[in-house]
Every structure is written in structure tokens, then in C-alpha cells.
ROKOL-213175 format. One line per field, with one value per residue: residue number from 1; residue in one letter; x, y, z of N, C-alpha, C in turn. Coordinates in Angstrom, 3 decimals, decimal comma. Layout:
n [NUM; ...]
res [A; ...]
nu [X; ...]
nv [Y; ...]
nw [Z; ...]
cau [X; ...]
cav [Y; ...]
caw [Z; ...]
cu [X; ...]
cv [Y; ...]
cw [Z; ...]
END
This chain:
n [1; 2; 3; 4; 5; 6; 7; 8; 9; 10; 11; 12; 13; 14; 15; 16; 17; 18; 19; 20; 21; 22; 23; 24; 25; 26; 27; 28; 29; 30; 31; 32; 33; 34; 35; 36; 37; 38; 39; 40; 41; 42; 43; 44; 45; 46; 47; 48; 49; 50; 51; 52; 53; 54; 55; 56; 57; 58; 59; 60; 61; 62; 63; 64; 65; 66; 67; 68; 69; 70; 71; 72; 73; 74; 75; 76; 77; 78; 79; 80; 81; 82; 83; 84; 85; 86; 87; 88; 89; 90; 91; 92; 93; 94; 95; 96; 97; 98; 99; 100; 101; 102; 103; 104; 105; 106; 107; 108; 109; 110; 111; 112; 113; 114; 115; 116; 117; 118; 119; 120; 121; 122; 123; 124; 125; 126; 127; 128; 129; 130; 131; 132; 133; 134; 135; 136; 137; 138; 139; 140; 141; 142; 143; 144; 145; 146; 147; 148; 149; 150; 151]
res [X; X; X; X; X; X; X; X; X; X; X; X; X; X; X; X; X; X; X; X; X; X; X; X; X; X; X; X; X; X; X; X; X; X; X; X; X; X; X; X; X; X; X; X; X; X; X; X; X; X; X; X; X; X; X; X; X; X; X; X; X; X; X; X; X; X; X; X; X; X; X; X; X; X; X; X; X; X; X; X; X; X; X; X; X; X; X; X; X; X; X; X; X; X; X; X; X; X; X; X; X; X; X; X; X; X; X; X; X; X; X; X; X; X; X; X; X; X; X; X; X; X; X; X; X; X; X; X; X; X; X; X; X; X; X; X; X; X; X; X; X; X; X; X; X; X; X; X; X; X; X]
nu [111,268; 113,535; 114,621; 112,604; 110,841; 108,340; 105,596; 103,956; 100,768; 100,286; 98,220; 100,065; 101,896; 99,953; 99,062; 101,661; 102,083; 100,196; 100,386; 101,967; 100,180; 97,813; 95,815; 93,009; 92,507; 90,083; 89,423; 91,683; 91,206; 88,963; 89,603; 92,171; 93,260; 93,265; 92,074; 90,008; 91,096; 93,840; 96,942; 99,605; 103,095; 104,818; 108,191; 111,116; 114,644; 113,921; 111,928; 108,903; 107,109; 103,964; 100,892; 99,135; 95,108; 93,477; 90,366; 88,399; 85,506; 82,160; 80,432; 77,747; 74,611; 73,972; 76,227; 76,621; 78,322; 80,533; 83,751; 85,936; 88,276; 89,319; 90,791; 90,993; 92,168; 95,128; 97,420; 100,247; 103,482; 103,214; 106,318; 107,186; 105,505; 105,367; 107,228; 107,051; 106,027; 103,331; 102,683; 103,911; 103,101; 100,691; 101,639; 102,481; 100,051; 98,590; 99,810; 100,171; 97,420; 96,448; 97,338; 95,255; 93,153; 90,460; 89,775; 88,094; 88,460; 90,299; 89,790; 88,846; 87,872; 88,332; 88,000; 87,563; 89,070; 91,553; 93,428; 96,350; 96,554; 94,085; 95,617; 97,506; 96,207; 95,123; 96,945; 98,181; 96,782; 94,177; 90,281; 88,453; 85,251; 82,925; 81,519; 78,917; 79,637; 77,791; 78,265; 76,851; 75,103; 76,914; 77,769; 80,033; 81,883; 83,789; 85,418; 85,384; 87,364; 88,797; 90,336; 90,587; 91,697; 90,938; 88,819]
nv [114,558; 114,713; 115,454; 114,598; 113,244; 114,369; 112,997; 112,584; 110,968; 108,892; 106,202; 104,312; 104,133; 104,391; 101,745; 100,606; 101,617; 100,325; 97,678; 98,022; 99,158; 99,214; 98,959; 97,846; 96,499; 97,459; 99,549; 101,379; 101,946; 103,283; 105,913; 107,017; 109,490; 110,619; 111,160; 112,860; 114,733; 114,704; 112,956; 112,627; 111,123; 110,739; 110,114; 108,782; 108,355; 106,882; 105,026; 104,267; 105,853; 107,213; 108,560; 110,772; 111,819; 113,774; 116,076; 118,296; 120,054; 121,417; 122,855; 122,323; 123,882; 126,467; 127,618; 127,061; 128,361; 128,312; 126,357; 123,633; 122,110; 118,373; 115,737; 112,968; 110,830; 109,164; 107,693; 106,320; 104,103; 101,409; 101,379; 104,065; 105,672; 107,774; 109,670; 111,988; 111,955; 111,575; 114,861; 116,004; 115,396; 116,308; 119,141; 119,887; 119,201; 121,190; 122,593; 123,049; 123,522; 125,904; 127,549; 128,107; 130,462; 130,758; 128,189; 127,425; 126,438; 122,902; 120,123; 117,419; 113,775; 111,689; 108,423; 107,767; 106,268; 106,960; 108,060; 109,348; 110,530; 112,098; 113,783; 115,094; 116,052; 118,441; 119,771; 121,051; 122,915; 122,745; 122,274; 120,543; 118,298; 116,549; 113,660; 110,797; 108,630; 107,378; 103,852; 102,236; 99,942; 100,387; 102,152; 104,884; 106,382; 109,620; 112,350; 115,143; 117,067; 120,607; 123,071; 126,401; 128,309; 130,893; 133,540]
nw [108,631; 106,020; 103,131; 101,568; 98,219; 96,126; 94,480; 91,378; 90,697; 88,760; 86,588; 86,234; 88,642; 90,534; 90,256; 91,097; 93,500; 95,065; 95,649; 97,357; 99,659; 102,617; 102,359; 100,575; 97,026; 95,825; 97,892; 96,995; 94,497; 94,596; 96,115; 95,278; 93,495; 90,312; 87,603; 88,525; 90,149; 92,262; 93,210; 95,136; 95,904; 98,463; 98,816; 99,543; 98,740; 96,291; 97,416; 98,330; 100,662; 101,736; 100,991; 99,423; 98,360; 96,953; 95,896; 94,180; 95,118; 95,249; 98,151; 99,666; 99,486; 101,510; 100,589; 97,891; 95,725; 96,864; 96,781; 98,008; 98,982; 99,580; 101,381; 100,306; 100,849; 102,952; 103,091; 104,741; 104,679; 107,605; 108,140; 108,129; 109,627; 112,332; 111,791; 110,611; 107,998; 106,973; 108,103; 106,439; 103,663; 104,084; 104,383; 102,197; 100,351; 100,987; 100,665; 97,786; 96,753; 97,823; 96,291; 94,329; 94,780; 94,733; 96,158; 99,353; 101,265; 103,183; 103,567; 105,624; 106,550; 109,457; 111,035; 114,608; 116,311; 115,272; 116,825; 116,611; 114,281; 114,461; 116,585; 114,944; 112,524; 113,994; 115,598; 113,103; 112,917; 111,971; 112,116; 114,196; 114,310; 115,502; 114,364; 113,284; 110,627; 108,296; 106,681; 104,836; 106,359; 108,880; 111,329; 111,574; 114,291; 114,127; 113,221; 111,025; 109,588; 109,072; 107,674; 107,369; 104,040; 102,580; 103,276]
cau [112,048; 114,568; 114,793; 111,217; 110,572; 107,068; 105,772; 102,619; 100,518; 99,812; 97,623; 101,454; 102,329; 99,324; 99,474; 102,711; 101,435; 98,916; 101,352; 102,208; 99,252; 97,411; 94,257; 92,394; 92,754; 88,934; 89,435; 92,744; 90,513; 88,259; 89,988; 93,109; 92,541; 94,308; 91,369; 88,993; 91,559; 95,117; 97,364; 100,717; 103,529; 105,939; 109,312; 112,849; 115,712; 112,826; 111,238; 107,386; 106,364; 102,908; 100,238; 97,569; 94,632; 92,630; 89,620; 87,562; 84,066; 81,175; 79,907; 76,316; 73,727; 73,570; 77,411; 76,817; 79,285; 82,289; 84,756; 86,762; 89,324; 89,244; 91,627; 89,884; 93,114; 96,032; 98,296; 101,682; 103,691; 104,136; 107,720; 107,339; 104,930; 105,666; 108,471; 106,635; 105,628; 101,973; 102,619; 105,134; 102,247; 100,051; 101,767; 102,398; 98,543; 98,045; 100,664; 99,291; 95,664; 96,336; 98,092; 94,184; 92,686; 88,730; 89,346; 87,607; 88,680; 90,928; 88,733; 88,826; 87,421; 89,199; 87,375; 88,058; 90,383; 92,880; 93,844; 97,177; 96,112; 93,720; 96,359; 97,944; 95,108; 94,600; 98,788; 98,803; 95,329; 93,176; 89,635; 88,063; 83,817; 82,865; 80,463; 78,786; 79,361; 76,969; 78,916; 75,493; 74,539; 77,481; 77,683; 81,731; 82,261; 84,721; 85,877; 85,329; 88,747; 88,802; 91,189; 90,192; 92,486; 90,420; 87,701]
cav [113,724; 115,383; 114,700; 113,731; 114,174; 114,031; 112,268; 112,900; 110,113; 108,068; 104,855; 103,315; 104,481; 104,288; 100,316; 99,899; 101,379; 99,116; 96,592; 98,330; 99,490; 97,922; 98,934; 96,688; 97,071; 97,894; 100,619; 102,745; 102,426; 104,538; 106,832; 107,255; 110,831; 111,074; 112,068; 113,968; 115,136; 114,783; 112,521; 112,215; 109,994; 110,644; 108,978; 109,366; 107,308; 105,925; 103,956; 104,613; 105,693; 107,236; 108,898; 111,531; 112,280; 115,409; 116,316; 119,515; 119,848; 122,574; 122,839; 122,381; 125,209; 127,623; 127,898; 125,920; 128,755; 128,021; 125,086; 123,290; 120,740; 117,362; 115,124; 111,685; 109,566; 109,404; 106,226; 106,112; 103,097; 101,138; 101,751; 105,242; 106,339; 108,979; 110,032; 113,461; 111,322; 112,327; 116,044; 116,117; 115,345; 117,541; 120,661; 120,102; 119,655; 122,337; 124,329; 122,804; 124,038; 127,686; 128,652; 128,644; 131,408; 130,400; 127,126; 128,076; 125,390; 121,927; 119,294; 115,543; 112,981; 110,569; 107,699; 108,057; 105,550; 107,191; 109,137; 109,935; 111,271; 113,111; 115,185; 115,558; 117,651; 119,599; 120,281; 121,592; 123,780; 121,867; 122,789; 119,224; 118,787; 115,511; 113,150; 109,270; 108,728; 105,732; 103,477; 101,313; 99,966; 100,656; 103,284; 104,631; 107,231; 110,385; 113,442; 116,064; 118,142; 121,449; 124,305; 127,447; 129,021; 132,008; 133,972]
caw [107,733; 104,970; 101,785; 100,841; 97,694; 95,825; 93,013; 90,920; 91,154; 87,124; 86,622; 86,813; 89,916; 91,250; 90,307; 91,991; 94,776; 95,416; 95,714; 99,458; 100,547; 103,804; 101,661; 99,482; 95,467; 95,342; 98,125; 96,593; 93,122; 94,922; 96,671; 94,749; 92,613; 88,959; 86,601; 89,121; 91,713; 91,928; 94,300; 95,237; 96,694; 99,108; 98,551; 99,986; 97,824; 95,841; 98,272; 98,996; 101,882; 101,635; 99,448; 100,199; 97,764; 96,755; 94,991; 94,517; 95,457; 95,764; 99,155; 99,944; 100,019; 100,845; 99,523; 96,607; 94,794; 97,555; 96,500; 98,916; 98,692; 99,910; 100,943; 100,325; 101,361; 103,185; 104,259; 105,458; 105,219; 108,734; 108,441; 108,216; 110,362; 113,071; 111,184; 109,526; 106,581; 107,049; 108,183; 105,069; 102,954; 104,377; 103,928; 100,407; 99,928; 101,517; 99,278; 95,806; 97,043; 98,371; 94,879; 94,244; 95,557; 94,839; 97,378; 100,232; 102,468; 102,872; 104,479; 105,588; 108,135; 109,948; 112,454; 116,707; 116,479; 114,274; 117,725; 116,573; 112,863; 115,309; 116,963; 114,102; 112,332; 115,142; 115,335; 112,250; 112,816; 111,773; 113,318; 114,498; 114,410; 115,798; 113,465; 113,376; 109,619; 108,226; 105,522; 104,650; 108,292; 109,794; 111,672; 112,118; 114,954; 114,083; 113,320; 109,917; 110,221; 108,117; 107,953; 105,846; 103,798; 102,109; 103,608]
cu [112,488; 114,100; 113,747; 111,126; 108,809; 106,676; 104,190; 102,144; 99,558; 98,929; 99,141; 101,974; 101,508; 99,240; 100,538; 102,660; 100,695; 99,833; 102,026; 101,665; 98,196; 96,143; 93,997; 92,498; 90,846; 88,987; 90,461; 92,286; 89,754; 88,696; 91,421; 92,791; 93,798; 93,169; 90,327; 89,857; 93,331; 95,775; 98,774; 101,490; 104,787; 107,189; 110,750; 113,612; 115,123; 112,305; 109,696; 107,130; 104,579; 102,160; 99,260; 96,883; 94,167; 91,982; 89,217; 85,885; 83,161; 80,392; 78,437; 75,419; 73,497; 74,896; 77,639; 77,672; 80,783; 82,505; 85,543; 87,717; 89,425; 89,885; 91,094; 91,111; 94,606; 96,584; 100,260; 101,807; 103,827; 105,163; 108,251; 106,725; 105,311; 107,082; 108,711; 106,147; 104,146; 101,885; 103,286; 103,699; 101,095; 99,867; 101,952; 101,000; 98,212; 98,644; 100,258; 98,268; 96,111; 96,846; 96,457; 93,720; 90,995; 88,649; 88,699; 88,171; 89,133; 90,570; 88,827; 88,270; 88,499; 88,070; 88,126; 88,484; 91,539; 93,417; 95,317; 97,171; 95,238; 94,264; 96,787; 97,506; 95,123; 96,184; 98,689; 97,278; 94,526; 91,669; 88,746; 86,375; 83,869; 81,395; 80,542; 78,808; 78,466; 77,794; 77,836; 75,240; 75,804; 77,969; 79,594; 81,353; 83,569; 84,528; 85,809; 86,574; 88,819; 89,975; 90,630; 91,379; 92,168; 89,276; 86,671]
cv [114,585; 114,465; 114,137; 114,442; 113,239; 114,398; 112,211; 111,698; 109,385; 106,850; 103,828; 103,047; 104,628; 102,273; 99,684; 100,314; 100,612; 97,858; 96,764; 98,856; 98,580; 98,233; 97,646; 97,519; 98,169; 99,705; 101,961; 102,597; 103,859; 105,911; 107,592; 108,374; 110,979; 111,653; 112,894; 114,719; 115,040; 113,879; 112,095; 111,335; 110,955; 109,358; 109,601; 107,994; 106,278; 104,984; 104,948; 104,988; 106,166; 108,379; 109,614; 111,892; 113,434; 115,367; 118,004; 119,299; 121,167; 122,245; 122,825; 123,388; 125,363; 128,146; 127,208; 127,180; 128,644; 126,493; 124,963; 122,163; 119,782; 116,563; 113,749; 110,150; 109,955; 108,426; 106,834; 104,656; 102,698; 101,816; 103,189; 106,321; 106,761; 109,289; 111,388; 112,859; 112,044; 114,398; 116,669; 116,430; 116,353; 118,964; 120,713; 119,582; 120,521; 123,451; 124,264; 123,973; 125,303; 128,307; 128,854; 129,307; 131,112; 129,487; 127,545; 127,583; 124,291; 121,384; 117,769; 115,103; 111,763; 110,118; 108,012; 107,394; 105,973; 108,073; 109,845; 110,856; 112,701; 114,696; 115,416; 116,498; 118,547; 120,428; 121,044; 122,614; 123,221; 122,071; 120,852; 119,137; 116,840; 114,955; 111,665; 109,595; 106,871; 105,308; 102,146; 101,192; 99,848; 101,930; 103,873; 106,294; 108,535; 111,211; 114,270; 117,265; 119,461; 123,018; 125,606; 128,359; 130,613; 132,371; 134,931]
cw [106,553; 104,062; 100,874; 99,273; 96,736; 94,513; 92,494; 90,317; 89,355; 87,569; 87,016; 88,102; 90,877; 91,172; 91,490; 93,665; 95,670; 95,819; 97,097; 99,835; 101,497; 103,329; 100,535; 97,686; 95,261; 95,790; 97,885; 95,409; 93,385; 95,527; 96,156; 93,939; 91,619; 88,214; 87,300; 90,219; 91,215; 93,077; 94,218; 96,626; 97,739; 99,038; 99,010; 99,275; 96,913; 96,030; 98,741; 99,684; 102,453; 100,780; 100,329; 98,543; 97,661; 95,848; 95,496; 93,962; 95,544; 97,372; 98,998; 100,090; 101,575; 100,443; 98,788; 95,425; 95,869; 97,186; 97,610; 98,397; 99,601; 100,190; 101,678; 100,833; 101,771; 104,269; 104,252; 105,664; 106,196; 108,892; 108,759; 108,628; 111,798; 113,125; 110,082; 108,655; 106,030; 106,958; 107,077; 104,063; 102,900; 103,958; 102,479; 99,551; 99,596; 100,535; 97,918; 95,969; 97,851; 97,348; 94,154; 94,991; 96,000; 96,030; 98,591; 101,682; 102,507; 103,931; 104,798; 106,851; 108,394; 111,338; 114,024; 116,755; 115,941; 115,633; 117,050; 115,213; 113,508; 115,244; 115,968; 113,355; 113,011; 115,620; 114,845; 111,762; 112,264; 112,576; 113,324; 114,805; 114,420; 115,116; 113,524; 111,671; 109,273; 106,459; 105,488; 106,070; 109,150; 109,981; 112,302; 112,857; 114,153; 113,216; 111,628; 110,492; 108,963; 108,364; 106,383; 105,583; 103,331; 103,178; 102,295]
END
């Protein structure tokens, strides 16, 4: 898709977002990134179409001095899904977060139902590590997707 262009993501604009997302207000509070992270919109003729987040994180020991980057959300309107919207978003993650050099790595999960988000990671290199994640007692099937940019 042409022409996208992308929009840095305020308490305002994260409001009016909310207003077309198939998420709940509680869950784009949480996952939405302006003061710990950063998140932007995708928009062609100033119409919405979807939003990916990002934070940065320290990895776990025994690389508790490598940072990675995170990307804690990422919808696509209906209307504009499998139309690049997503892979759009993606790469201009990906290009914010490699003008840092320290990042070590650009990371996310997605459930075994998202099959087509799936391939999509894995398209665009993505390496794919299969995981049950537990969200209190429920237990959700799928996938930790990571691509490293530094060594």
C-alpha cells in the first residue's frame, strides 16, 4: 500500500483511536506506548488504519546488559488488512529501532491462531519459537517471534 504515512502516537490520538479499535479501552491503555515506549499510526488520506507499539526492555540474565525492543501491539483495521498495513508498520519499527545500535533485538508474541500474522513474521525474517503463555489460568498457545538486528 502507497502513500502511508505515519503518525506519532499523543494521549489525543491515542483517544481517537480507541474509538476504532476492536480492543477494549482497558486493553489499548495497556498496551498503547507514549511515556515508556513509543507508538505509531498508520494513515493514508487521514483515515486510520492501524497502530503498532514499542517499548525497550533488558533481557533476562544472564544478558541483563542486552536491550531489546518490543513490540507490545499491533492492530490493523478490518478494512485494511492484507493490504501491507501490518508489514508497512513493521518495517518502520524496525527502522526507528536499528538507528540504535545498543538494541540487541526486535521481539513479539502472537497466539496460533493469528496464522496469517504468523507468516507474516516469518516473511519478513522473523525467527518463530513456539510457547503456552499463561494470562492468570488461562493458558494461550503461540509463538515468541524475534529478529536480531546487532550482534
Amino acid at each position: 500500500m502507497k502513500d502511508i504515512k505515519f503518525i506519532e502516537v499523543n494521549e489525543e490520538i491515542k483517544r481517537e483511536w480507541m474509538n476504532y479499535s476492536n480492543w477494549t479501552d482497558k486493553v489499548n491503555d495497556e498496551v498503547i506506548r507514549i511515556s515508556d515506549g513509543w507508538s505509531i499510526i498508520a494513515e493514508k488520506n487521514t483515515e486510520m488504519m492501524g497502530i503498532i507499539s514499542v517499548y525497550y526492555r533488558k533481557m533476562d540474565e544472564p544478558f541483563e546488559n542486552t536491550v531489546e525492543a518490543y513490540i507490545d501491539n499491533i492492530e490493523v483495521l478490518e478494512p485494511f488488512r492484507t493490504k501491507g498495513v501490518a508489514s508497512q508498520l513493521i518495517k518502520e519499527a524496525i527502522s526507528r529501532v536499528e538507528k540504535d545500535v545498543t538494541i540487541y533485538q526486535i521481539r513479539s508474541w502472537s497466539s496460533k491462531d493469528k496464522t496469517a500474522m504468523l507468516k507474516l513474521w516469518k516473511k519478513m525474517g522473523f525467527g518463530l519459537c513456539p510457547v503456552l503463555q499463561h494470562y492468570g489460568d488461562v493458558k494461550v498457545p503461540g509463538f515468541f517471534v524475534s529478529k536480531v538486528l546487532y550482534n
